[in-house]
C-alpha positions as CSV (number, residue, x, y, z in Angstrom):
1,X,114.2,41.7,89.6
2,X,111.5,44.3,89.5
3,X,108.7,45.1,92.1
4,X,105.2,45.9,91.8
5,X,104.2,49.4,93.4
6,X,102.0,47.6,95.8
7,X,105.2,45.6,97.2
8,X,106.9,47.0,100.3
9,X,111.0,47.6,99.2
10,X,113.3,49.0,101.6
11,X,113.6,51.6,99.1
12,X,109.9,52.6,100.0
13,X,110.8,52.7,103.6
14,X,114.0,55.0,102.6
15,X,111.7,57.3,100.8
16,X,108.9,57.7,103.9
17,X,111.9,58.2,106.5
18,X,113.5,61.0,103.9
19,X,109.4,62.4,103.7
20,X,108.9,62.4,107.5
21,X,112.2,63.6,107.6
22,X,111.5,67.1,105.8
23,X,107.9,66.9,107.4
24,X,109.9,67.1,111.1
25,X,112.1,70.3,109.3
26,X,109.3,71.9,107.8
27,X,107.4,71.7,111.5
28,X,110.5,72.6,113.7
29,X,110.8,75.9,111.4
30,X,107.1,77.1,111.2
31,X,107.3,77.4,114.8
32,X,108.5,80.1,116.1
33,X,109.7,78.5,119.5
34,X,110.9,75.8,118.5
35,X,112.9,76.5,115.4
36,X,115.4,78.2,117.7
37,X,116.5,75.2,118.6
38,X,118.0,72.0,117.1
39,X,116.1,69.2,119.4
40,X,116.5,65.7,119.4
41,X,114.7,63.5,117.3
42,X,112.5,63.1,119.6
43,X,111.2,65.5,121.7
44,X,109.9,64.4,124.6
45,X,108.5,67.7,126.2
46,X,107.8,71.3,124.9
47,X,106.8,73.8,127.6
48,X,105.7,77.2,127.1
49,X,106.3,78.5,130.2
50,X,104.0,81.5,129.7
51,X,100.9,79.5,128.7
52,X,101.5,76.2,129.2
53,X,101.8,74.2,132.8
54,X,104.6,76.5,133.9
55,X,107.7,74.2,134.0
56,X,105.2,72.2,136.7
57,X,106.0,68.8,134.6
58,X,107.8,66.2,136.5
59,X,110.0,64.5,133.7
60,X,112.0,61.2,135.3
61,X,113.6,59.3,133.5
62,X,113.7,55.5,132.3
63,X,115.9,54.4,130.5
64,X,116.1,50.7,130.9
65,X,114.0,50.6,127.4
66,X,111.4,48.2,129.2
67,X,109.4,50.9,131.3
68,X,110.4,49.0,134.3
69,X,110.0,51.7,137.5
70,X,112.0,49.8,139.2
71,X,114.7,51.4,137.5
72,X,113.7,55.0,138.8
73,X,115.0,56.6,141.9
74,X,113.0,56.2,145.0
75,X,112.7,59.9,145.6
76,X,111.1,60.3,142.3
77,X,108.7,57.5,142.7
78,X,104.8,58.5,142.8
């Protein structure tokens, strides 16, 4: 069976997760503060302590997948 290149194939979604892939690589190492490190795939915070807000960023976390703040600790409620 072949494919037209306007068709979606998974192999098309292989190729854009290898692209974004070596897009994330080439990112991480042209900066100089974060290619010291080897961060999740997901980075959910960078702060620059120096110029940015200082370490003054309240992160909680919520990890019920549903963004339910029930789920967070009542100290750390707003």
């Amino acid at each position: 069976m072949t494919t037209s290149a306007t068709d979606p194939t998974s192999s098309d979604t292989a190729s854009e997760t290898a692209t974004a892939a070596a897009l994330r690589k080439a990112l991480l190492a042209s900066d100089p503060e974060l290619s010291k490190f080897n961060p999740l795939d997901r980075i959910l915070a960078h702060d620059q302590f120096e110029t940015g807000t200082h370490g003054w960023t309240e992160l909680i976390g919520n990890y019920d997948g549903r963004g339910n703040l029930d789920t967070v600790d009542d100290h750390m409620r707003d």
